[in-house]
C-alpha positions as CSV (number, residue, x, y, z in Angstrom):
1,X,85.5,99.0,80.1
2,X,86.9,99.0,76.4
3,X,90.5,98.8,76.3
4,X,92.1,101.2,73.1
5,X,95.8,100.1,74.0
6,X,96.9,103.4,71.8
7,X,94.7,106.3,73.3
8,X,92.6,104.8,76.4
9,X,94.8,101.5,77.6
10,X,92.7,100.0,80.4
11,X,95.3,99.7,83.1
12,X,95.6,103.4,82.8
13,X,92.1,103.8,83.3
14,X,90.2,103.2,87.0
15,X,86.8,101.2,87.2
16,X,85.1,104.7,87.8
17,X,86.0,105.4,84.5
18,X,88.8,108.2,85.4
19,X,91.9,108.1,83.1
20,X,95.4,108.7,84.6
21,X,96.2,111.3,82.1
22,X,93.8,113.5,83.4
23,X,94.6,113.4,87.0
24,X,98.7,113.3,86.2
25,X,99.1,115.8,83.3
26,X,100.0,118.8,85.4
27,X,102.7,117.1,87.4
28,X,106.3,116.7,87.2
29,X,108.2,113.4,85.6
30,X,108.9,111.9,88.5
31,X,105.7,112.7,90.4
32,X,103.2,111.8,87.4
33,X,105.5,108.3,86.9
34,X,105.2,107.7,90.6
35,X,101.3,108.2,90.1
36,X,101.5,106.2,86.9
37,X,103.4,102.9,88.6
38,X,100.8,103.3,91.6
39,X,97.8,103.3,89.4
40,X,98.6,100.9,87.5
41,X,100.4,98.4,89.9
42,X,98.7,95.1,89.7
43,X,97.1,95.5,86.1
44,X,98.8,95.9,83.4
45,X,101.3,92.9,84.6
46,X,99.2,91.2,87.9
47,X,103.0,89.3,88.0
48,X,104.8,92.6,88.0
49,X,102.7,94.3,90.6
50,X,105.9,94.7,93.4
51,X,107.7,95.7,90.5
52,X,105.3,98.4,89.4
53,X,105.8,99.6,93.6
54,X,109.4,99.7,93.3
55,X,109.3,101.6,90.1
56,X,106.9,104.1,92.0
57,X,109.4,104.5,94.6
58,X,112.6,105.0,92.9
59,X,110.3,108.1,91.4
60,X,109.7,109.3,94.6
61,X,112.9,109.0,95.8
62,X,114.5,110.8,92.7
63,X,111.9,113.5,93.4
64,X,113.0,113.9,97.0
65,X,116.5,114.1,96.0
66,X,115.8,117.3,93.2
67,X,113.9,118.9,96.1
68,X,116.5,118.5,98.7
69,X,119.2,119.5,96.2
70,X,117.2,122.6,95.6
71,X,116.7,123.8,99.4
72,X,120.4,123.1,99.7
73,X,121.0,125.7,97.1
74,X,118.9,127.9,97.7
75,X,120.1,127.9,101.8
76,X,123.9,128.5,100.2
């Protein structure tokens, strides 16, 4: 797999050859990042892979939060 750190970085792309930007560039920040920090957990830093994790679920849980906050103002 050739690694082009500037327009193909290789811990953004998966062994099959699929590229994150093409499965995240439709979503949200917080949902794409979460996607990002998954996809990528493990290889961009093996020694920041929990890290990576957490990162993913601070996005999800910031995403949670805007969706709640919507329901809650759209119920008042």
């Amino acid at each position: 797999m050739e690694n082009d750190p500037v327009s193909s970085p290789s811990h953004y792309k998966a062994k099959s050859g699929i590229e994150l930007v093409d499965v995240i560039g439709h979503l949200n920040y917080c949902r794409s990042n979460a996607i990002k920090y998954i996809f990528r957990a493990g290889n961009k830093h093996p020694d920041k892979e929990v890290e990576d994790l957490q990162k993913a679920l601070w996005c999800i849980q910031k995403e949670l939060s805007r969706i709640n906050e919507c329901l809650t103002n759209s119920n008042s």
